[in-house]
C-alpha positions in Angstrom: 0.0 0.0 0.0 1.4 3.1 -1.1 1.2 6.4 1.0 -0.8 9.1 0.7 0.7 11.9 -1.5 0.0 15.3 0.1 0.9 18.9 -1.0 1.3 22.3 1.1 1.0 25.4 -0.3 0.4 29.1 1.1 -3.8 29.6 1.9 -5.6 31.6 -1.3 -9.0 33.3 -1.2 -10.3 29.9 -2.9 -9.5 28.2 0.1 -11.3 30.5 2.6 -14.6 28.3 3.0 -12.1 25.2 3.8 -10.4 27.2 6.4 -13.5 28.2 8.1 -15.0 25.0 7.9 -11.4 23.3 9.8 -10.9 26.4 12.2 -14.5 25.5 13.4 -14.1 21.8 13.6 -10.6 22.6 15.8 -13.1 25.0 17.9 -15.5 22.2 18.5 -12.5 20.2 19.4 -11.2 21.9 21.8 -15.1 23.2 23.3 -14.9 26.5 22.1 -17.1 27.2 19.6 -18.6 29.8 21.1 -15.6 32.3 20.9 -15.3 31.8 16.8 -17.0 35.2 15.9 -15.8 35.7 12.4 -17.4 34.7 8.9 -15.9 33.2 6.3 -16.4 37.2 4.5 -14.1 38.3 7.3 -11.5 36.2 7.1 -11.1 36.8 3.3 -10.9 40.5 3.5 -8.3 40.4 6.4 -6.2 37.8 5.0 -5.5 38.7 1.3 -4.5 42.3 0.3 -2.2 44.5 0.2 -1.5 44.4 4.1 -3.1 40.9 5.6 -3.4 40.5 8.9 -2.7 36.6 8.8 -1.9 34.2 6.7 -0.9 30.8 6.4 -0.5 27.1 5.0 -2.7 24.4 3.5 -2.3 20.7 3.0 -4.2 19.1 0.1 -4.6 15.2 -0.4 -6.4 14.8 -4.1 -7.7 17.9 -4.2 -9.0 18.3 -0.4 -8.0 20.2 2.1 -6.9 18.3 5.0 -5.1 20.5 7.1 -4.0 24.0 7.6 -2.0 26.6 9.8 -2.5 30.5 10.1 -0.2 32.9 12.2 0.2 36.2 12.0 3.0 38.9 12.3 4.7 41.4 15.0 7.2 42.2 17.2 8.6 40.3 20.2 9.7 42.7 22.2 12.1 40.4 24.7 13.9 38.9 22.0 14.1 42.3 20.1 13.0 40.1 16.9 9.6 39.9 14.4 7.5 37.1 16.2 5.0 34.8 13.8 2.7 33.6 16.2 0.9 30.3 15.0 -2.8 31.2 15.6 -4.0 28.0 14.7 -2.8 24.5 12.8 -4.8 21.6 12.6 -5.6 18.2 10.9 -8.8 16.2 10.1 -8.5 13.6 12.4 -8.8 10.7 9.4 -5.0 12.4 8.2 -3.6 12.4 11.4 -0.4 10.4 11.8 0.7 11.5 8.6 3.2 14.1 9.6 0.9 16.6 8.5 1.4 19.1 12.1 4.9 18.5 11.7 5.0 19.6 7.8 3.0 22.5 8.6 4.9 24.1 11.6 8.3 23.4 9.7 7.4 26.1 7.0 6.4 28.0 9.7 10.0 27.8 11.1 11.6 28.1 8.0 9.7 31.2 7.2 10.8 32.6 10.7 14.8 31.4 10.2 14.5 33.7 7.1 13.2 36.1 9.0 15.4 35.9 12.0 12.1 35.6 13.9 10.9 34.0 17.3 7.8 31.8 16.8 5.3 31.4 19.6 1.8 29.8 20.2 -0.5 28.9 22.5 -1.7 25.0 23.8 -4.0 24.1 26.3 -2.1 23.0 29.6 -3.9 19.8 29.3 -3.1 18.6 26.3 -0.2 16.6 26.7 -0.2 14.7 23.4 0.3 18.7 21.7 3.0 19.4 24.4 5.0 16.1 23.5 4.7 17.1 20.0 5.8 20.8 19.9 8.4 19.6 22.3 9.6 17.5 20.1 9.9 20.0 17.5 12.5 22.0 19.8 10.1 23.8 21.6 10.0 25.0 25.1 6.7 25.1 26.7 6.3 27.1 29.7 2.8 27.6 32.0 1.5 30.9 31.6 -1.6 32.8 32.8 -3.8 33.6 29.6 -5.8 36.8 29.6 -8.2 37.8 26.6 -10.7 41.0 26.1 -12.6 42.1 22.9 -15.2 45.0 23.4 -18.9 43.4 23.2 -20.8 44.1 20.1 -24.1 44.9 19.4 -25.1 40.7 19.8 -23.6 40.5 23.1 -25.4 43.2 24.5 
């Protein structure tokens, strides 16, 4: 039996709706669904552009997307460096075990050693298969206190 044959590429507009559809399913996932707030609209017009707020990568096995990652781009302030700060990354659980996280957050890190950037994201304390994996990677993981505020809108009130 021969492998699966998988390809990564930067996201484009066309693959909005598949982006959406996975950054919901990892929501879900991790029992947060209520916190995803933007449209499939929204993330087109902040993501493509002359000045995108995020972007990211896309894995495709015959012609479906199976996995993607999004980060975005700043300034890291302790290390005096641009920071890319993986936002999301995730795989449909029938292509796990295919290296696919591992693919995806290497182009990450290669975009950053080009960059002479620090990488940083976030994983939930309990999630100790995630912390074994970005560990092995060459990352540190440290505990920290997570604090988030966004101004209500017109729904919430």
């Amino acid at each position: 039996m021969t492998a699966p044959i998988f390809s990564i590429r930067s996201i484009e507009p066309r693959d909005i709706d598949a982006v959406f559809e996975m950054l919901c399913a990892l929501a879900d996932h991790e029992g947060e669904r209520e916190f995803v707030t933007t449209s499939p609209a929204r993330l087109a017009e902040t993501g493509f552009g002359d000045n995108p707020k995020w972007r990211g990568f896309i894995t495709e096995h015959e012609n479906r997307a199976v996995a993607y990652a999004t980060y975005t781009e700043d300034f890291h302030i302790w290390s005096g460096a641009q920071r890319i700060t993986v936002d999301d990354i995730y795989v449909r659980s029938e292509f796990r075990r295919h290296g696919l996280g591992r693919k995806l957050m290497e182009r990450v890190f290669s975009l950053a050693r080009k960059a002479d950037a620090y990488v940083s994201w976030n994983v939930q304390p309990g999630n100790e298969r995630a912390i074994a994996f970005y560990e092995q990677l060459g990352a540190s993981y440290n505990v920290v206190g997570k604090c988030g505020w966004r101004p209500l809108n017109e729904r919430d009130a």
